[in-house]
N, C-alpha and C positions, 0 to 999 in steps of 0.2 A: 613842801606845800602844807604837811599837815599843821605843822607846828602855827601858823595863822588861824587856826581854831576853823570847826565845824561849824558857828553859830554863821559864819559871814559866807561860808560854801552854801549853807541853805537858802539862803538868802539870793545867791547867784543862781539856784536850779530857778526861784522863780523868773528870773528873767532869761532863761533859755529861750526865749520865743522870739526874742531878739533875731533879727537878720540884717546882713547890711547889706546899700545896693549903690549903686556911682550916681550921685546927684545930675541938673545937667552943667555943673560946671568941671564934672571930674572928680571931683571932690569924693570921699568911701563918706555915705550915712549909715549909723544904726540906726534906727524904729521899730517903733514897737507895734507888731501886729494887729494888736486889739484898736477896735475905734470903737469910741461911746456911742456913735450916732451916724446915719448914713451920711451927714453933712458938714461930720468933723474929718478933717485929713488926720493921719496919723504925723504924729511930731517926731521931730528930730531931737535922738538924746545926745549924739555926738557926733563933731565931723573929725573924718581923717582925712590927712593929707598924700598921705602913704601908711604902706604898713610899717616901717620903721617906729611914725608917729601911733602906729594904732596898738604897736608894741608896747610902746612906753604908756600910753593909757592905759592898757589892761594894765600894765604891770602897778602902776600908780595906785589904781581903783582896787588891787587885790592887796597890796600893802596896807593902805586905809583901809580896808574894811570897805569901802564902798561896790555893792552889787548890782550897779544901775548900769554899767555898758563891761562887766570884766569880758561875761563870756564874749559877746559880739566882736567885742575887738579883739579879743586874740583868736578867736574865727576870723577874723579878716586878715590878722599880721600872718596868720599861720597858711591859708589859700597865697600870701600874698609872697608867700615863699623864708618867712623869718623862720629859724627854725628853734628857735625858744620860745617860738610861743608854740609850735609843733611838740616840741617835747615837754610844755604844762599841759596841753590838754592829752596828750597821749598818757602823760600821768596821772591824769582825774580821770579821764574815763578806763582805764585798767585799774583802777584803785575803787571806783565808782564815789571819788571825795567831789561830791557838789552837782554830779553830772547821776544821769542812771549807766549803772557799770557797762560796759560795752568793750568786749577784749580786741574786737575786729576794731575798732574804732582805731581803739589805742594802739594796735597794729598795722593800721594805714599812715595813724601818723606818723608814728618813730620810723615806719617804713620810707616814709620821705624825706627824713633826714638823712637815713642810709644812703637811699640813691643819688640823693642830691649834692653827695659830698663831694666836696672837689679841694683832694690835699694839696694843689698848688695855691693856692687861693684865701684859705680856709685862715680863720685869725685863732687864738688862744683860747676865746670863749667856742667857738664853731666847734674846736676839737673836744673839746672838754663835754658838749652837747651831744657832738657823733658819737664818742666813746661811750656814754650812757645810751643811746640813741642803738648803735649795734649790740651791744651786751642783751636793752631788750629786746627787738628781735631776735636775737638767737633765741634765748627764753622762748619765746612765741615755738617758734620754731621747734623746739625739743619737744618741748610739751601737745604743741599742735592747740589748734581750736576748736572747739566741736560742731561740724557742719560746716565750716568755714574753709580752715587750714589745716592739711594734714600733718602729724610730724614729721620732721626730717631732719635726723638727728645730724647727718653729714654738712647740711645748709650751716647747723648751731654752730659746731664744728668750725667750719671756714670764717662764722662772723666772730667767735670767742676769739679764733686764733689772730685775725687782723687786729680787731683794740687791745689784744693783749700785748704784739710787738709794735703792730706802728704808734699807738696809744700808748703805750707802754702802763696801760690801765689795771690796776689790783685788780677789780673788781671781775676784769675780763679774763687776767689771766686763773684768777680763784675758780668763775666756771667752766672753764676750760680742763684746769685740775680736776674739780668735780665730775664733770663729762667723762676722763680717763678712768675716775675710780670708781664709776658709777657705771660706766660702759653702756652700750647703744645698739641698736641695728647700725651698720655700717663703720661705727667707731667701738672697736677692740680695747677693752680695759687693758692699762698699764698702769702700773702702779711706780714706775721710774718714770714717766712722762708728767704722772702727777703732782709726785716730791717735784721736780723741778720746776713746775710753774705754782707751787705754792712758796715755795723757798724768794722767787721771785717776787710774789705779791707781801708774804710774811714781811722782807725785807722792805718793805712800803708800810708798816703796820698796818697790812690788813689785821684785822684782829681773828677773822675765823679760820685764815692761812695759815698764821702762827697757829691755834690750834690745833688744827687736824696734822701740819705738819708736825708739831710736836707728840702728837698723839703715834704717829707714822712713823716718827722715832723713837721716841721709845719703847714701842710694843715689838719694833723689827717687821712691819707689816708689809712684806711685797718689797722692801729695802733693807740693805746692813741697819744694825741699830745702833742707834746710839743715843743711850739712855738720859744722861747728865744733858744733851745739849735738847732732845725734846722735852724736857724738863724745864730748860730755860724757855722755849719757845712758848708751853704751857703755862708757864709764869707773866710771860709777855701780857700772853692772850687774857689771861684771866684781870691782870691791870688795867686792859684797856676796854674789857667788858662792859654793855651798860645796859640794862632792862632786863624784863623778864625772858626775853624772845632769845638773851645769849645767857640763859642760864646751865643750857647744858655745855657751853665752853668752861666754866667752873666745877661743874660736874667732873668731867673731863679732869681738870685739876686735882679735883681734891683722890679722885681715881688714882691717879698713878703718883700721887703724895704717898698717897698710902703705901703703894706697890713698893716703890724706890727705897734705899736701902741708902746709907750715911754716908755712903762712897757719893753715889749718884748725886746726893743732895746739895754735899759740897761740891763737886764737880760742876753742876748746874749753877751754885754762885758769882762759879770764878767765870764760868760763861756769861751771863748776866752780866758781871760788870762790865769786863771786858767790848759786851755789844752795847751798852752802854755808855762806856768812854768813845767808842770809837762814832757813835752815834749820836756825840751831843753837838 
């Protein structure tokens, strides 16, 4: 969402005031609350048909740049049970991009995509929404929210674990890893539990998988080592780096560049190519 720029999200808090309500023909209106004068009606900015249609508005009105009905309709596509428009706004308000930040918000939402999922049913985009949809509630969930939700690290646990196998999601099984080697009330650090579901997502180019797992091999951390192939993984990781925010996966790098000795380095080549060839 970020990458549409901040200038047209400001734009959208002004019309937060927006609500929408069923005309009387059925019809979903947004209006805008304010009226100039006791004896002006307030006006209709948009009708929807459904939320399907009030989906595709928002989504039209936040590509353009246009901030005259985003929020309202994807408030209504998202009550209306869409759940892309449930996972944009659970993204704006935990990120606080356009909206004021609200973690609980952004918790209810993503929360109803969790509940609401249904794997027999569910199309290629649905799964692709739940999988981000469960990763962050677990998130929520580890961390807790304050006054809100409490942590529970075992909840995290059982959501990382589902998008990481039925999703077969990187990103669920990297926190999941994480969880292991970060360890919890209720969930026991393992550091073989971890190497395995990084190895899983690494093999996805996750880019910070391959890291830590390369880092987890070649140092021998909590696993046999082996130096030449975390070395390649660390070479992965550092190619497919990108910002300031993965500069310590480079670090990382240039770390155990140093460490690594002429054996390892060539070693680490013949790996590279090898995952290379068999991965083009």
């Amino acid at each position: 969402m970020a990458g549409y720029g901040r200038v047209f999200w400001a734009a959208c808090v002004a019309t937060a005031t927006l609500f929408v309500v069923a005309g009387p023909d059925g019809a979903a209106r947004a209006f805008d609350g304010a009226s100039t004068s006791a004896a002006s009606a307030v006006k209709p900015l948009e009708i929807f048909k459904n939320p399907q249609q009030a989906l595709q508005s928002g989504l039209a009105s936040y590509q353009a740049g246009n901030p005259a009905s985003c929020v309202a309709a994807l408030t209504y596509a998202a009550a209306g049970g869409e759940s892309l428009a449930q996972w944009k706004l659970g993204r704006m308000y935990a990120d606080g991009d356009g909206v004021t930040r609200d973690e609980y918000k952004a918790y209810e939402y993503f929360s109803e995509i969790v509940d609401r999922y249904d794997e027999d049913n569910a199309s290629w985009r649905d799964q692709s929404v739940a999988a981000s949809a469960f990763v962050a509630v677990g998130l929520f969930d580890l961390k807790g929210i304050t006054g809100a939700l409490p942590a529970d690290a075992e909840e995290a646990q059982r959501l990382f674990r589902f998008a990481a196998t039925h999703f077969s999601d990187a990103n669920a099984q990297y926190q999941l890893a994480r969880l292991y080697l970060d360890g919890a009330p209720g969930v026991p650090k393992s550091r073989m539990q971890a190497a395995r579901w990084l190895h899983l997502a690494a093999e996805k180019n996750h880019v910070e998988s391959q890291a830590l797992l390369g880092q987890m091999l070649f140092s021998g951390e909590g696993i046999p080592a082996q130096r030449a192939r975390g070395l390649m993984w660390m070479t992965l990781a550092r190619e497919g780096a990108v910002g300031k925010s993965q500069d310590w996966i480079r670090a990382l790098y240039e770390k155990a560049m140093g460490a690594a000795s002429d054996t390892d380095r060539q070693a680490a080549l013949v790996y590279l190519e090898d995952h290379l060839k068999r991965n083009d």
